[in-house]
N, C-alpha and C positions, 0 to 999 in steps of 0.2 A: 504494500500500500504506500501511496507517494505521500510527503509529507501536505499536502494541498488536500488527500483526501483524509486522510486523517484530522484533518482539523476540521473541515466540513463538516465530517460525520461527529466530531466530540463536539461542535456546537450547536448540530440538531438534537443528538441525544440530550445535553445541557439543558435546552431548551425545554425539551420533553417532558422531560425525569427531575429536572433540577439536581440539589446537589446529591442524592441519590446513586443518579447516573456514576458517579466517581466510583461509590463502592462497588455497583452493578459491573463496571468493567474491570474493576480489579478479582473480583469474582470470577467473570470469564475468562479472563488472564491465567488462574488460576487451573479453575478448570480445564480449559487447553493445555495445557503443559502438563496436568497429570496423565491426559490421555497420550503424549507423546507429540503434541502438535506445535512445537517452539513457536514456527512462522508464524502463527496465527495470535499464539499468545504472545509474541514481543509486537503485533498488530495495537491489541488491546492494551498492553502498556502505556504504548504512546500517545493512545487514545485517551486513555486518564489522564498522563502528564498532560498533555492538552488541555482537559478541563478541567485540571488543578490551575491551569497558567490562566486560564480564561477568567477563572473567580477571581482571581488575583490575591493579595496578600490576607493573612486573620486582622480583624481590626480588632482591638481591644478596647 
């Protein structure tokens, strides 16, 4: 996945799901990679770092 679509897609899910979505993908992350499937799981990685960067900072 290009870095273009990976961002597309973590700011529709974003959108979706709200902040959610972050755990939701690190979930599938997870789960791909127990089944044996890296590419897919370092997919959903990015996909979260994406929409950790998208929220932007914790405010306090």
């Amino acid at each position: 996945m290009q870095a273009v679509e990976v961002h597309d897609y973590a700011r529709k899910l974003l959108a979706q799901r709200g902040a959610s979505a972050i755990a939701e993908a690190a979930q599938k992350a997870a789960s791909l990679e127990e089944e044996g499937n890296a590419k897919d799981a370092a997919d959903w990685r990015r996909i979260a770092d994406a929409m950790k960067q998208m929220r932007g900072p914790h405010q306090s």
